[in-house]
C-alpha positions as CSV (number, residue, x, y, z in Angstrom):
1,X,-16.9,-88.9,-84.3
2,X,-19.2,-86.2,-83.2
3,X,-17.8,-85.9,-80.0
4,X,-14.5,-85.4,-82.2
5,X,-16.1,-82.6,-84.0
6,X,-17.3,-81.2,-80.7
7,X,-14.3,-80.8,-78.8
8,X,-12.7,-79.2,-81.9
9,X,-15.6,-76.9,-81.9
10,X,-15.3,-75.9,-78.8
11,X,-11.4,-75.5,-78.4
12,X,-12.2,-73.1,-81.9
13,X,-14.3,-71.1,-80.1
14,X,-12.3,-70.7,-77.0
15,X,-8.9,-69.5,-79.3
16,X,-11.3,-67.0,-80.7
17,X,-12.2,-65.8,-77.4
18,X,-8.6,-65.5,-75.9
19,X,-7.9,-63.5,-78.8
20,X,-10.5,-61.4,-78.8
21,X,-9.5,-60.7,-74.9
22,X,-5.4,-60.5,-75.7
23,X,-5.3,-58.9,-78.8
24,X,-8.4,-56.5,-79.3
25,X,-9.8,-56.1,-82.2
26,X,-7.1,-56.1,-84.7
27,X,-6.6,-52.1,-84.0
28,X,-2.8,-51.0,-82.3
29,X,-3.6,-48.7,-79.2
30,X,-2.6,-45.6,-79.4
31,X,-0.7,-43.8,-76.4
32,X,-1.5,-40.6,-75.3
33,X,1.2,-38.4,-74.6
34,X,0.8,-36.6,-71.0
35,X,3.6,-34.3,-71.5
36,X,5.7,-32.1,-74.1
37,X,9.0,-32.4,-74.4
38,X,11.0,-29.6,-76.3
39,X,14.5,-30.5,-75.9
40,X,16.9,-32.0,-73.3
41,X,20.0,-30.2,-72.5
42,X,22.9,-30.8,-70.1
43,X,22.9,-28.8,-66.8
44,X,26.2,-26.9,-67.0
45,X,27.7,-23.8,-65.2
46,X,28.8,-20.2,-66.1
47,X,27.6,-16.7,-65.4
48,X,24.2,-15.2,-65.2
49,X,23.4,-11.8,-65.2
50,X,19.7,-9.5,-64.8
51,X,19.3,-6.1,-66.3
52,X,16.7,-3.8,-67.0
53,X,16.7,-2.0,-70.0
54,X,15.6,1.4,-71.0
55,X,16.5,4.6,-73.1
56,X,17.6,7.9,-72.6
57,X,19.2,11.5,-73.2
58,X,22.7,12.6,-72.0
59,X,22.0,16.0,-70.3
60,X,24.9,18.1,-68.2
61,X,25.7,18.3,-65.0
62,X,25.7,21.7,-64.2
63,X,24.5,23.9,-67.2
64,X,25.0,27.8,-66.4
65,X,23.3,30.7,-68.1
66,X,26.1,33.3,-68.9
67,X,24.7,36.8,-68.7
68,X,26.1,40.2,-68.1
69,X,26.1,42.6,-65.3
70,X,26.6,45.6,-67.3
71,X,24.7,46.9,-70.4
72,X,25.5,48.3,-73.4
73,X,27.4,47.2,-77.1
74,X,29.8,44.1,-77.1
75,X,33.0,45.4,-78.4
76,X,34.8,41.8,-78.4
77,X,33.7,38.2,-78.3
78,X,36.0,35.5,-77.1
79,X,34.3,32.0,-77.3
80,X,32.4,29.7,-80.2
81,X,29.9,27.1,-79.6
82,X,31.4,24.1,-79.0
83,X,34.4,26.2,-76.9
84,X,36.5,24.6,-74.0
85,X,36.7,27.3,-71.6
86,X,38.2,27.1,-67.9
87,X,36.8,29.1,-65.4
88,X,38.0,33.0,-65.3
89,X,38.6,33.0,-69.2
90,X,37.7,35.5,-71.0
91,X,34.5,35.7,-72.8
92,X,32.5,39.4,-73.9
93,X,34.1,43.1,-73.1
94,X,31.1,45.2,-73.5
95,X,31.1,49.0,-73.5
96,X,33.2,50.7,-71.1
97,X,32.9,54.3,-71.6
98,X,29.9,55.1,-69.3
99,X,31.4,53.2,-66.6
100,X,35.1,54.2,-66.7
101,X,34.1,57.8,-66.7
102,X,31.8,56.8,-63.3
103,X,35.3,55.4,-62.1
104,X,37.5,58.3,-62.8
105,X,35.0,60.5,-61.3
106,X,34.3,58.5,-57.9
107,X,38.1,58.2,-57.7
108,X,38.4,62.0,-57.8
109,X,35.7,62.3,-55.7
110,X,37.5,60.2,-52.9
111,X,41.1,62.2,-53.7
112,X,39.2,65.6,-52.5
113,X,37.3,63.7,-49.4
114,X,40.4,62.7,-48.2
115,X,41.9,66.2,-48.5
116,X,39.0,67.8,-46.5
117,X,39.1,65.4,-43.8
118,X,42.6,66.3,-43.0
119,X,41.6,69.7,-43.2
120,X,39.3,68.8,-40.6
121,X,40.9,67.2,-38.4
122,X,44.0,70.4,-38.8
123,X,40.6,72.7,-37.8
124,X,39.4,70.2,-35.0
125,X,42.8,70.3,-33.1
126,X,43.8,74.4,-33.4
127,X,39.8,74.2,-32.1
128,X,40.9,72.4,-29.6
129,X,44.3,74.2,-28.5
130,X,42.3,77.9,-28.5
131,X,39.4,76.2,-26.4
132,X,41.9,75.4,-23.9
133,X,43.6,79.1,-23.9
134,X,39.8,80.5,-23.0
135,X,40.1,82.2,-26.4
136,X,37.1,80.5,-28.6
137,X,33.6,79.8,-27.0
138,X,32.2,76.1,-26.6
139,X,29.9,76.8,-29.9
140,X,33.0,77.2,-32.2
141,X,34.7,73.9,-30.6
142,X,31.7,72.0,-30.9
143,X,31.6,73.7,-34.8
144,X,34.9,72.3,-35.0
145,X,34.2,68.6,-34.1
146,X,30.9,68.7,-36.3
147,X,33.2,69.7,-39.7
148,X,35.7,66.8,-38.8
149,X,32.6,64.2,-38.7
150,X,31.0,65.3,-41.8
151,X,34.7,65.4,-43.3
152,X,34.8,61.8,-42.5
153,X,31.3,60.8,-43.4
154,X,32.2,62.0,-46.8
155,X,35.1,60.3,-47.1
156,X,33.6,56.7,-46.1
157,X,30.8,57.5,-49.3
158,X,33.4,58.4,-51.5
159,X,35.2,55.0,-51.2
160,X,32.0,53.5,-51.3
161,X,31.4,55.1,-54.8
162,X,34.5,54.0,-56.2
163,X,34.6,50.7,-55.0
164,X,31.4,50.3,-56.9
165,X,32.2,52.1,-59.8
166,X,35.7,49.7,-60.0
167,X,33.0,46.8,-59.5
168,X,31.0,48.3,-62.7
169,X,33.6,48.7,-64.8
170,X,35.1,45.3,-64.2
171,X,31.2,43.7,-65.0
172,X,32.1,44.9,-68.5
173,X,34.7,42.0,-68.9
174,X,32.6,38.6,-68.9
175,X,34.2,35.7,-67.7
176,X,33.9,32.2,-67.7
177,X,32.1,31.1,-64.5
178,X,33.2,27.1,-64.4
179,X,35.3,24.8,-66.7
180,X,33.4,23.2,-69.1
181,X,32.1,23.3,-72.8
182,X,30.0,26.4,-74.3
183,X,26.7,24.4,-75.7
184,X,25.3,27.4,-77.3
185,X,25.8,31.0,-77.8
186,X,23.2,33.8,-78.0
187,X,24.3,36.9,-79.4
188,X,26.9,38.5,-81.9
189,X,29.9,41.1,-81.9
190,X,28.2,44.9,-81.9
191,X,24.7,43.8,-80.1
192,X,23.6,46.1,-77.6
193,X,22.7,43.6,-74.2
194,X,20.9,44.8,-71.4
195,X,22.1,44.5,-67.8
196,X,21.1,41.6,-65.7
197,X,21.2,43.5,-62.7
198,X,19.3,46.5,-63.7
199,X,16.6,44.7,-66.1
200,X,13.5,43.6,-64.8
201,X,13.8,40.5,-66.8
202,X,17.0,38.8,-66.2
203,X,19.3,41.0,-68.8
204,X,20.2,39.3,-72.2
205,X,21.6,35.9,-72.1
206,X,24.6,35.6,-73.9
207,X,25.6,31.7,-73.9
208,X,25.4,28.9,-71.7
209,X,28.5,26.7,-70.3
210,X,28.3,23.2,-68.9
211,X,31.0,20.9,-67.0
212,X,30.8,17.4,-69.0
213,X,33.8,15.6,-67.4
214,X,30.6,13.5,-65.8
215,X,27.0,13.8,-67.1
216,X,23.2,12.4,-66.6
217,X,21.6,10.2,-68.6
218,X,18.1,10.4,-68.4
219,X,16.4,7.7,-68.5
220,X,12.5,6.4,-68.3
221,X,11.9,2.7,-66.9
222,X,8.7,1.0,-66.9
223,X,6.7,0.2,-64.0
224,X,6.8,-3.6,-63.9
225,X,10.7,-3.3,-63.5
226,X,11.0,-0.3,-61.6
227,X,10.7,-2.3,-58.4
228,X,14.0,-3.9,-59.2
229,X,15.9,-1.0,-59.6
230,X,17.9,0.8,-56.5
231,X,20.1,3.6,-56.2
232,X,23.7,2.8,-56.6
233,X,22.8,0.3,-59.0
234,X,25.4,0.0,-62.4
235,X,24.7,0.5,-65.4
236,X,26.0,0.3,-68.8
237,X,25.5,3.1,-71.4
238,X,25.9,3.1,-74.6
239,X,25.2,5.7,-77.1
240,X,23.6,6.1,-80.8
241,X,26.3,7.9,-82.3
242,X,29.1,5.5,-80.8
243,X,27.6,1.9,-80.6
244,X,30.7,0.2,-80.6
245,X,31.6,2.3,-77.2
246,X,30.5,1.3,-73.8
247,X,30.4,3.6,-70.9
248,X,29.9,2.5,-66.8
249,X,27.6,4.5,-64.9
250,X,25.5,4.1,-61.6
251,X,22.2,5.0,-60.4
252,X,22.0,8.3,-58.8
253,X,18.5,9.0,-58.2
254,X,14.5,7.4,-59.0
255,X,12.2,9.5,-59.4
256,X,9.3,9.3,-56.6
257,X,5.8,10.2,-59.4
258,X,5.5,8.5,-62.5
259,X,4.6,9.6,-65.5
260,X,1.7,8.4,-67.7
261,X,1.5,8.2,-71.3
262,X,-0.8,6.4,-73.3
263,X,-1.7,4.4,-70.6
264,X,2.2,3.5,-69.7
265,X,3.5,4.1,-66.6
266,X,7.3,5.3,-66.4
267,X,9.5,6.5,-63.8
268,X,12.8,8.8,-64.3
269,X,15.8,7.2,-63.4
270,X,19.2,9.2,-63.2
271,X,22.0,7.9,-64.0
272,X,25.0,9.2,-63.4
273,X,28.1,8.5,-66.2
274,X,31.9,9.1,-66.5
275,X,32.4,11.1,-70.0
276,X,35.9,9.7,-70.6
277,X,37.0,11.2,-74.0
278,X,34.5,13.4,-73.6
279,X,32.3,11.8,-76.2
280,X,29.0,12.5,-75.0
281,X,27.2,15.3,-75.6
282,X,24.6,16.9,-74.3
283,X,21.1,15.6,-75.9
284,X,22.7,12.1,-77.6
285,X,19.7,9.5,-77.4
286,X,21.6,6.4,-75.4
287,X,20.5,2.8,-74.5
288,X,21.0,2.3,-70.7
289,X,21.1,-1.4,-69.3
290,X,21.1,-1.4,-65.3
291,X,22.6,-4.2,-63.7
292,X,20.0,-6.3,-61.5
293,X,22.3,-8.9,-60.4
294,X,25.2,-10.6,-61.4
295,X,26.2,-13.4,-60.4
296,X,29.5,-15.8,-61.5
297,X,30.4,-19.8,-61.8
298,X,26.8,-20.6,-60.7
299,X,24.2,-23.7,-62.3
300,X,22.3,-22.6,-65.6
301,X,19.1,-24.2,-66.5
302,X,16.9,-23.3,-69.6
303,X,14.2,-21.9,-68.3
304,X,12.0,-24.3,-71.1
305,X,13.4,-26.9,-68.6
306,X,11.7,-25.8,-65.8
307,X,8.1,-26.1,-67.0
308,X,5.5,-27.3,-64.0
309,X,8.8,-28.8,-61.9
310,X,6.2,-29.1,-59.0
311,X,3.7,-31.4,-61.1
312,X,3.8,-35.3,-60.5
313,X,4.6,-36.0,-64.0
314,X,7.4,-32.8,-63.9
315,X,9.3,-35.1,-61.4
316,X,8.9,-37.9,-63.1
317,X,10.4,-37.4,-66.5
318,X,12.9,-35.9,-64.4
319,X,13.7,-38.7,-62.5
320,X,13.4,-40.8,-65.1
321,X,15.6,-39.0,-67.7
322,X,18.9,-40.6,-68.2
323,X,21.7,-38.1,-69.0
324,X,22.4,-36.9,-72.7
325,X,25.7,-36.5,-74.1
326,X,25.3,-33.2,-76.0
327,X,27.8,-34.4,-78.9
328,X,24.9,-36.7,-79.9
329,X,22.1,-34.9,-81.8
330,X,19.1,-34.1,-79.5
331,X,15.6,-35.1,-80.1
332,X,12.0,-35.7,-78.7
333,X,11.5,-38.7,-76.9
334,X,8.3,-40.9,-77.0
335,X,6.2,-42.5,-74.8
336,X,8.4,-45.9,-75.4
337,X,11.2,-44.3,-74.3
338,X,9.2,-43.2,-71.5
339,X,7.8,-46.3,-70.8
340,X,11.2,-48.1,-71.0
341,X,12.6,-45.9,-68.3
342,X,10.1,-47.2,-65.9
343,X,10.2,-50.8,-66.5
344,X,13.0,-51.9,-68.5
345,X,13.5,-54.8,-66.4
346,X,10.4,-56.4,-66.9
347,X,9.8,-55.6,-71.1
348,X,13.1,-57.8,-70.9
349,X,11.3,-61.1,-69.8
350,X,9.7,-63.3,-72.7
351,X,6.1,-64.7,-72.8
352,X,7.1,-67.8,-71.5
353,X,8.9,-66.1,-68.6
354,X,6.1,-64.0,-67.7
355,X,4.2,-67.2,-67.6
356,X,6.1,-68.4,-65.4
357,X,6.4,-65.4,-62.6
358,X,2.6,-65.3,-62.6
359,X,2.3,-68.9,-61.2
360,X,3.6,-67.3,-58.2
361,X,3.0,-64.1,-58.6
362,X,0.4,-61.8,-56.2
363,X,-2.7,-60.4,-57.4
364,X,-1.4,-57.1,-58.3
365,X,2.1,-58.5,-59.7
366,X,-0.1,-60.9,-61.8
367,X,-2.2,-57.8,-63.5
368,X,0.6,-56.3,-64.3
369,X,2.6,-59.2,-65.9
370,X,-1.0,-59.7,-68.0
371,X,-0.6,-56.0,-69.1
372,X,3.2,-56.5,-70.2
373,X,1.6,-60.0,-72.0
374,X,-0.8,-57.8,-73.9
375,X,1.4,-55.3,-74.6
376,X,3.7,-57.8,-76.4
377,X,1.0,-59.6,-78.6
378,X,-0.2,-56.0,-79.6
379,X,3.8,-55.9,-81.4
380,X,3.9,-59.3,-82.8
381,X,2.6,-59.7,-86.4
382,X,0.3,-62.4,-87.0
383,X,2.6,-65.1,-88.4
384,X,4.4,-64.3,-84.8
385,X,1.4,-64.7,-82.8
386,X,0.5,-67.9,-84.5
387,X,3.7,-69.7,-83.9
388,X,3.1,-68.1,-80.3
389,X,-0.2,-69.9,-79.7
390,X,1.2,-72.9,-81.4
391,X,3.9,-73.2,-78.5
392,X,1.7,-71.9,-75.6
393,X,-0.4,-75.1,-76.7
394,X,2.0,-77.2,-76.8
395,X,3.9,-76.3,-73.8
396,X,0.2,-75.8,-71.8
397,X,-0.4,-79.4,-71.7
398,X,-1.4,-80.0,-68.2
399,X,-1.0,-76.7,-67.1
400,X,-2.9,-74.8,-64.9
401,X,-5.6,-72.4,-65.8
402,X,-3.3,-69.5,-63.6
403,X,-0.4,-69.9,-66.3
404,X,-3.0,-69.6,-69.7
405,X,-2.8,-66.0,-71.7
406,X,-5.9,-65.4,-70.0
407,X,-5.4,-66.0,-66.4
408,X,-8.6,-66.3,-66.4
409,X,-9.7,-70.2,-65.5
410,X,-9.1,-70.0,-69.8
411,X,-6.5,-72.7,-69.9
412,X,-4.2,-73.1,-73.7
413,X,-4.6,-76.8,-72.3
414,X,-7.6,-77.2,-73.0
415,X,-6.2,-79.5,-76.2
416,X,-5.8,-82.2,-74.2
417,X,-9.4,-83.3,-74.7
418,X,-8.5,-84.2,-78.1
């Protein structure tokens, strides 16, 4: 009877023991998580496009100062700001009483020269004929031919004169020197306006004319995208005042020296746009996005999907992931999702199958079978893993200590000793 007692003693303790080992100490392991998943998307195809943004001010093409070559009061004033004007228009009549009366005298001056060179040359040639009859001495001939030069030296100045007296009073009508828009205008009917030929300082500037069929847009790009920018480059521009309105440009020029401002490095880049409808103006702040690369029909890939690709466990999980529909609602998957996608054909065997395979399995194939054992015990609620021990004892009668929970020479026969 003791030995009775015994036996039962001992096959006690040994159930305790292949619990303990199995099943832990009552506590669930927890898995740690070696990666962070933020969504799964479908790879899918479409267009992908780089730009680099900046802003900056429309500014003309060609901007001409309008000044005047003659002085004096404006007696009429032909343009507005804001004034279309082609080239020859035009623009400002200033005074023309000084200069006319320097006209009508230098063409006077030029009717008398060209009477006295006739007159000379009449003298010159009766010279001539009474030189011939011995009946004037060589000084009068050579008198003779003297007259007729100065006769025609005087007649070359006068022309001279007049041509730049017509030259003045022409400078008194200002005209438009190119097509384009009058941005602002300087002065008013009746000012007096100094010459810009004769003033030391330039003359008075009376308005200033720019052609804005095509303008610049000014623009300042930081230095950490600067290196992607090249001439010839587009560019989209788009304005404050019309934000609904789109206009193309291209890059015309980068500037070589950045500036520096409160420790920011820009460049200047010039961009060159099409005013159609003439909607810019000169000064409008604009938003300018230059096209880096465009590219069409080509794979796109969420860049939160490409997170350490190179790492071990990158390749993986992306080995691993099966494909998502994306009508289904997207979520985060665990580690037993993970786990399944690795070895979903063995979590499909049952404990007594798995008891089974390691009778004849290696060394290595036996550990792992052992893990998968453990790993389902560590599921099964207690009434489970009773009626599990139950069976294994039954079913262990006779069996070898390679096919126990253990594997460890810890048979579930051992209740044959009873």
């Amino acid at each position: 009877m003791k030995k009775v007692y015994i036996y039962g003693g001992v096959v006690v303790v040994a159930l305790v023991i292949v619990g303990y080992l199995f099943l832990g100490s009552g506590k669930k392991t927890e898995v740690v998580a070696t990666g962070q998943f933020q969504r799964v998307v479908i790879v899918n195809r479409g267009n992908l496009n780089l730009t680099v943004s900046a802003n900056g001010v429309v500014q003309p093409i060609n901007k001409v100062e309008i000044r005047s070559k003659a002085g004096g009061q404006i007696l009429q004033l032909h343009f507005e700001e804001g004034s279309y004007v082609q080239k020859g228009d035009l623009l400002v009549i200033v005074d023309t009483t000084q200069t006319k009366n320097d006209y009508e005298q230098a063409k006077a001056d030029l009717a008398s020269a060209t009477q006295a060179i006739a007159q000379a040359e009449n003298n010159a040639r009766r010279s001539r004929e009474l030189y011939e009859k011995k009946l004037i001495s060589d000084q009068e001939i050579d008198q003779s031919k003297v007259d007729f030069v100065k006769a025609t030296t005087q007649l070359v100045r006068t022309r001279a004169a007049l041509s730049t007296a017509e030259d003045r009073l022409r400078d008194t009508r200002v005209l438009a020197p190119i097509n384009g828009v009058i941005l602002s205008r300087s002065v008013d009917l009746g000012q007096i306006i100094s010459s810009a030929v004769s003033n030391v300082g330039g003359g008075t500037v009376l308005a200033s004319v720019a052609g804005m069929e095509e303008v610049y847009v000014i623009t300042n790009v930081d230095e950490v995208d600067i290196g992607k920018v090249v001439v010839g480059q587009r560019a989209k521009v788009v304005a404050d005042a019309y934000p609904e309105d789109s206009f193309l440009g291209e890059v015309l020029r980068i500037a070589p020296l950045g500036k520096t401002q409160q420790n920011v490095t820009t460049f200047n880049v010039v961009v060159l746009v099409k005013n159609i409808g003439a909607k810019l103006k000169a000064g409008m702040s604009a938003s300018v996005d230059i096209e880096i690369f465009r590219r069409q029909n080509v794979v796109l890939v969420p860049n939160e999907a490409l997170k350490d690709p190179k790492s071990e466990q990158g390749q993986a999980l992306l080995a691993s992931m099966p494909a998502v529909d994306s009508s289904k609602k997207s979520g985060v998957p665990d580690e037993k999702s993970m786990a399944k996608a690795d070895t979903k054909q063995e979590k499909e065997l049952t404990i007594e199958q798995i008891r089974e395979k390691m009778q004849t399995a290696s060394g290595e194939e036996r550990d792992k079978l052992r893990q998968q054992m453990r790993e389902k015990f560590q599921k099964m609620s207690p009434e489970e893993r009773q009626k599990t021990f139950a069976q294994s004892g039954r079913g262990g009668q006779g069996g070898s200590g390679g096919g126990g929970f253990g594997g460890g020479g810890m048979s579930m026969g051992a209740g044959n000793h009873r």
